[in-house]
C-alpha positions in Angstrom: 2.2 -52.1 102.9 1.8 -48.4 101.6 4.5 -46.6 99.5 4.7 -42.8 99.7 5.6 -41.3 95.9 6.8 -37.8 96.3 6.1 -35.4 92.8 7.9 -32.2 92.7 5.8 -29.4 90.6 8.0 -26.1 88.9 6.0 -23.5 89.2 8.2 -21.4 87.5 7.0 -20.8 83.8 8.4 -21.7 80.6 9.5 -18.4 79.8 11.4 -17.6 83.2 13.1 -20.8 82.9 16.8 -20.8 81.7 19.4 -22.8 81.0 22.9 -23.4 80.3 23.6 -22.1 76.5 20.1 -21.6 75.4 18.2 -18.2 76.0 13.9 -18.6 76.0 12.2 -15.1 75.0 8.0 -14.4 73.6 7.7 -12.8 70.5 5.3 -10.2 71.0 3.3 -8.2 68.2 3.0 -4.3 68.8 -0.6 -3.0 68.7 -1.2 -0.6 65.7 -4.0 1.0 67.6 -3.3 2.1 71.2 -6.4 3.2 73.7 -6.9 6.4 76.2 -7.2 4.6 79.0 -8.2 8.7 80.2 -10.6 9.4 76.8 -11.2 5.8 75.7 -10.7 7.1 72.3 -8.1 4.6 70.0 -4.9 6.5 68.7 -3.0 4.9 65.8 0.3 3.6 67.3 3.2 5.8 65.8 5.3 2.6 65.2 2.8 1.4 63.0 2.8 4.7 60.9 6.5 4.2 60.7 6.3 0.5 59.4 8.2 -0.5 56.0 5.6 -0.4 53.4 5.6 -3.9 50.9 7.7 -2.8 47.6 6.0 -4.6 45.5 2.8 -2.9 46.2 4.8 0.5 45.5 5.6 -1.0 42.1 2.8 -2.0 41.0 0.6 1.3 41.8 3.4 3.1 39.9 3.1 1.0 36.6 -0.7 0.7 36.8 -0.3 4.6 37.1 1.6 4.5 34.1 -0.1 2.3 32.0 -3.3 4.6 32.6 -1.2 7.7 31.6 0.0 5.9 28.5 -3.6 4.9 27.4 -4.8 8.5 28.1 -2.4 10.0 25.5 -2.9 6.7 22.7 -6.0 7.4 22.5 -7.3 9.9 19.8 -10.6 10.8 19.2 -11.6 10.6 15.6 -15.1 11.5 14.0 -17.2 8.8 13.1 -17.3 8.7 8.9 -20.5 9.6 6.7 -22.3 6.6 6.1 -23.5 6.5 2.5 -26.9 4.2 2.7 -26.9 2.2 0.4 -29.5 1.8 -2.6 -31.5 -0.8 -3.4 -33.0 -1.3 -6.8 -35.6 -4.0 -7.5 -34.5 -6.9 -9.8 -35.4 -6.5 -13.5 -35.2 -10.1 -14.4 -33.3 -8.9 -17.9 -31.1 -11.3 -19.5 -30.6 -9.6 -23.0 -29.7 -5.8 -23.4 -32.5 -3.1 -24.6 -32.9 -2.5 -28.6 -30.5 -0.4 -30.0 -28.5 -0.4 -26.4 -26.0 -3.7 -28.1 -22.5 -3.7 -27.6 -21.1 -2.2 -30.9 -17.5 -3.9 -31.9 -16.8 -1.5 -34.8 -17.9 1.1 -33.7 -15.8 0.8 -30.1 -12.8 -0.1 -32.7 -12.7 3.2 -34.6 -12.6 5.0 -31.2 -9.7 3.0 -30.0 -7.9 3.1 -33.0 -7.9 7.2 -32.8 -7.0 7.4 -28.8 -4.0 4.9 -29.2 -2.5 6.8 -32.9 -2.7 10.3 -30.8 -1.2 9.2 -27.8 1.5 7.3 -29.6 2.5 9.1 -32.8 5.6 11.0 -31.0 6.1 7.9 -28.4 9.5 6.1 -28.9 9.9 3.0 -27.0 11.4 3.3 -23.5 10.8 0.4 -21.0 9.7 2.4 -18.0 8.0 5.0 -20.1 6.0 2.0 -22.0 4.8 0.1 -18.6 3.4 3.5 -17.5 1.9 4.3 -20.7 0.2 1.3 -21.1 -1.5 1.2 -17.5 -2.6 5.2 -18.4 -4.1 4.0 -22.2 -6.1 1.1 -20.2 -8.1 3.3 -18.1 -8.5 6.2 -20.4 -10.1 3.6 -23.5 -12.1 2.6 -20.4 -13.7 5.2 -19.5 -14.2 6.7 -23.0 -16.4 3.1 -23.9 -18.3 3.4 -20.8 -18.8 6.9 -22.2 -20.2 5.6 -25.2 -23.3 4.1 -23.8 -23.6 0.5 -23.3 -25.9 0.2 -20.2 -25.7 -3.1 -17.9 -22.3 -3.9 -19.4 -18.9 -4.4 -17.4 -15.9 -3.3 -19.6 -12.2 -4.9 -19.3 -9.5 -3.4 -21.3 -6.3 -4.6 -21.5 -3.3 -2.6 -23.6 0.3 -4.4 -24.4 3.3 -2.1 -25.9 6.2 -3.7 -27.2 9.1 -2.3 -29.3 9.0 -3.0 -33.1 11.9 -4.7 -34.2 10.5 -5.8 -37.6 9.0 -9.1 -35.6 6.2 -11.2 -36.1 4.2 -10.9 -32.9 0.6 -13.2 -32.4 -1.8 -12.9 -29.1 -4.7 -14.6 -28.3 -7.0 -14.6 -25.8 -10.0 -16.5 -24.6 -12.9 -16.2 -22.3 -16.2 -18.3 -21.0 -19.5 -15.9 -21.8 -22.6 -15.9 -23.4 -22.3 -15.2 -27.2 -25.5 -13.8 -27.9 -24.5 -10.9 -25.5 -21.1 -10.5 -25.2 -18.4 -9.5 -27.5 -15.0 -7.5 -27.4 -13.3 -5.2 -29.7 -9.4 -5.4 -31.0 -7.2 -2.6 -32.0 -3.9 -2.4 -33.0 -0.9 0.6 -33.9 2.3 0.6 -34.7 5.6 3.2 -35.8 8.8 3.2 -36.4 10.0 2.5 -32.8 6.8 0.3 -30.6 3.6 -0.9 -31.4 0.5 -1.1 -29.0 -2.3 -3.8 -29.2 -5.9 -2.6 -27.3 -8.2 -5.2 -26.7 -11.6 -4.2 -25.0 -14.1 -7.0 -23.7 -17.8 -6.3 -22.9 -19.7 -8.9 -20.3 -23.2 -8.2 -20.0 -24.8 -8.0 -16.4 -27.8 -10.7 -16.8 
C-alpha cells in the first residue's frame, strides 16, 4: 500500500508576498561612494554630502574651539625673577659673643630714653594716633640698637602707650634664655597727657 503526499512550494519571495492589512518592504542603505561604470573611478554620492551632520559633534568642536581661544588670551607671559643665590658661611661653633662686642643695657637705655622724650614731648594722647605711634617707635628703636653694634644678636622691641590719668600702671615680662648672654633694656616716659614704656630684648645667636 503506497500513499502519494503532495507538497506545494511558493516560489514567490518574501518580499513580493502580500497580504491583507500588512505591507512587506527592504530597507535599503544608499551607497556614499558611487562607481563609473565608463571610468571606474569612485564619485562621492551627492546624497551623502547632503546627510544631517551629528549636533553633538558640532557642539563640541565649537566649545573645544572656545576653550582653546580662552586659554590663549589667560595666559600671560611673565619674566622669570632674579634669583639671589644664596650664601653659605661656614659654622663658627661660637657660643659666647667677642670681647668688648656684649650686649650693653645702659648704654641701649640712654638711647631709648632720648628717641621716645623727642618723639613724644608735643604728643597728646589720641587712640588711633597712639596705636600708630607705637608700631612706628618699635621699629625705629630697632633699627637704631642694631645700629649700635651688637654682632650675632637678634633684637625684639616692644613699645606700649597709654594715657596718663594719674594711675598706677605695672608690666612684667618674662622669657626662657641663656643669662650669661642675653639681657634686655627698659625705658620709660611720660607727660601730662600719655606715657610710653620701651622695652628692648637682646637673644644671642649661639
Amino acid at each position: 500500500m503506497s500513499t502519494s503526499v503532495a507538497i506545494k512550494v511558493d516560489a514567490t519571495s518574501p518580499s513580493e508576498k502580500k497580504t491583507d492589512g500588512e505591507v512587506f518592504g527592504t530597507w535599503k542603505r544608499r551607497p556614499s561612494i558611487i562607481s563609473d561604470a565608463n571610468t571606474d573611478e569612485e564619485k562621492p554620492n551627492p546624497a551623502s554630502l547632503l546627510k544631517r551632520r551629528s549636533t553633538f559633534k558640532g557642539i563640541a568642536t565649537g566649545l573645544l574651539s572656545m576653550r582653546r581661544m580662552t586659554k590663549g588670551r589667560i595666559s600671560i607671559t611673565t619674566a622669570p625673577e632674579e634669583v639671589k643665590p644664596k650664601i653659605r658661611m661656614e659654622n663658627t661653633y661660637k657660643t659666647d659673643p667677642d670681647e668688648g662686642k656684649e650686649f650693653r643695657a645702659m648704654k641701649v637705655e640712654d638711647v631709648v630714653s632720648s628717641i621716645l622724650e623727642k618723639e613724644l614731648c608735643n604728643e597728646n594722647y589720641e587712640t588711633d594716633r597712639c596705636k600708630n605711634l607705637a608700631c612706628d617707635l618699635s621699629v625705629m628703636i630697632k633699627n637704631r640698637v642694631k645700629k649700635m653694634g651688637f654682632p650675632r644678636y637678634r633684637i625684639i622691641c616692644n613699645v606700649i602707650i597709654g594715657q596718663s590719668l594719674e594711675q598706677g600702671v605695672e608690666m612684667a615680662s618674662q622669657c626662657i634664655w641663656s643669662p650669661s648672654t642675653d639681657n634686655f633694656s627698659c625705658s620709660s616716659y611720660r607727660n601730662g597727657s600719655l606715657f610710653a614704656v620701651a622695652t628692648v630684648h637682646a637673644v644671642y645667636y649661639e
